[in-house]
N, C-alpha and C positions, 0 to 999 in steps of 0.2 A: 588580314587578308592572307591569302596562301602563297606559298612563294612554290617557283618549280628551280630544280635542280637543271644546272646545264654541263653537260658533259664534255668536256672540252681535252680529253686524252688524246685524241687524233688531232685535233686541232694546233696549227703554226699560228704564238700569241710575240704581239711586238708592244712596247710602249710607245702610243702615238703622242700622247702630251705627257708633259710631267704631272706628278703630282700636285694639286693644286688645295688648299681650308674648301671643303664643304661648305657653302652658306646653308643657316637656316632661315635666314632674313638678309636678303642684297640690300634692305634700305638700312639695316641698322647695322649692318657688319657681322652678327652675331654667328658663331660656327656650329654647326650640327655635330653630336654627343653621340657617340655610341650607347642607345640605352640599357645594353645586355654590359658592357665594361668601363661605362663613362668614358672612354678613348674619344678625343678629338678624329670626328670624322676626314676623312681625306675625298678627294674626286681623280681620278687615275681614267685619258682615254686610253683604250686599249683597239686595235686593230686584230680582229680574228679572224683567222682564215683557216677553212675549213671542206674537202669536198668541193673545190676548186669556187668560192665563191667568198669572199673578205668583207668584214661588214666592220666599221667602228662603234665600240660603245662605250660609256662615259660611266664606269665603275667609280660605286662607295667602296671605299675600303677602313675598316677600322687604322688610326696613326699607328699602331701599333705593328699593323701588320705590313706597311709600308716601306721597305730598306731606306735605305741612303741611296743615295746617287743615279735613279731613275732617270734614265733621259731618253727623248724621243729616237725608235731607231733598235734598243735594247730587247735584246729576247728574254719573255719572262715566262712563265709559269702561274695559273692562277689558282685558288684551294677555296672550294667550295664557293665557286662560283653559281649563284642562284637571279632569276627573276621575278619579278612579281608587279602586278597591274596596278594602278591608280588612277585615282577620280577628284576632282574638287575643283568644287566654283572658287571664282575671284571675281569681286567687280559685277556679280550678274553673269558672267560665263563661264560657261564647263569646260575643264580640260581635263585629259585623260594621255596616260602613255605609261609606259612600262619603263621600271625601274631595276638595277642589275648594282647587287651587291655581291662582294668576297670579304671572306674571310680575312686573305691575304693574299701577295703578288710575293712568289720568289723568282730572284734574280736569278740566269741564263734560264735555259730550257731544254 
């Protein structure tokens, strides 16, 4: 699927949650893989605000590209931040919503 670029130079970015394992399965535990560098995925919320209007979203980040010591509150910086759509049944029903990776999150901003 296509992923689009998001442009977030003008944009004021905070960390709303900490860093948290990716699941790629909540029933077995198992962590989602960076498949471009094998890196243990991360899930990082971020609060963005922008053009007078703040929206939270709940970024992958490769472990890699994760610092130390992220806590809720923190000004960061995000690099190559992109989104991209998704679809797929479970159970018989469809769900669909859009998905927001980076690169990485640098610390202050």
């Amino acid at each position: 699927m296509p992923s689009f670029k998001i442009d977030t130079s003008t944009a004021v970015v905070f960390v709303a949650t900490a860093p948290t394992p990716k699941l790629k399965n909540k029933r077995t535990g198992e962590i989602a893989v960076d498949s471009e560098t094998g890196a243990n995925m991360m899930t990082v919320g971020l609060l963005i605000s922008d053009d007078g209007e703040g929206n939270l979203y709940q970024v992958s980040v490769p472990q890699t590209g994760v610092p130390e010591g992220l806590v809720p509150g923190m000004p960061v910086s995000v690099v190559s931040l992109k989104a991209r759509d998704w679809e797929n049944e479970f159970n018989g029903e469809k769900r669909h919503g859009i998905a927001f990776r980076a690169a990485a999150i640098a610390a202050g901003a």
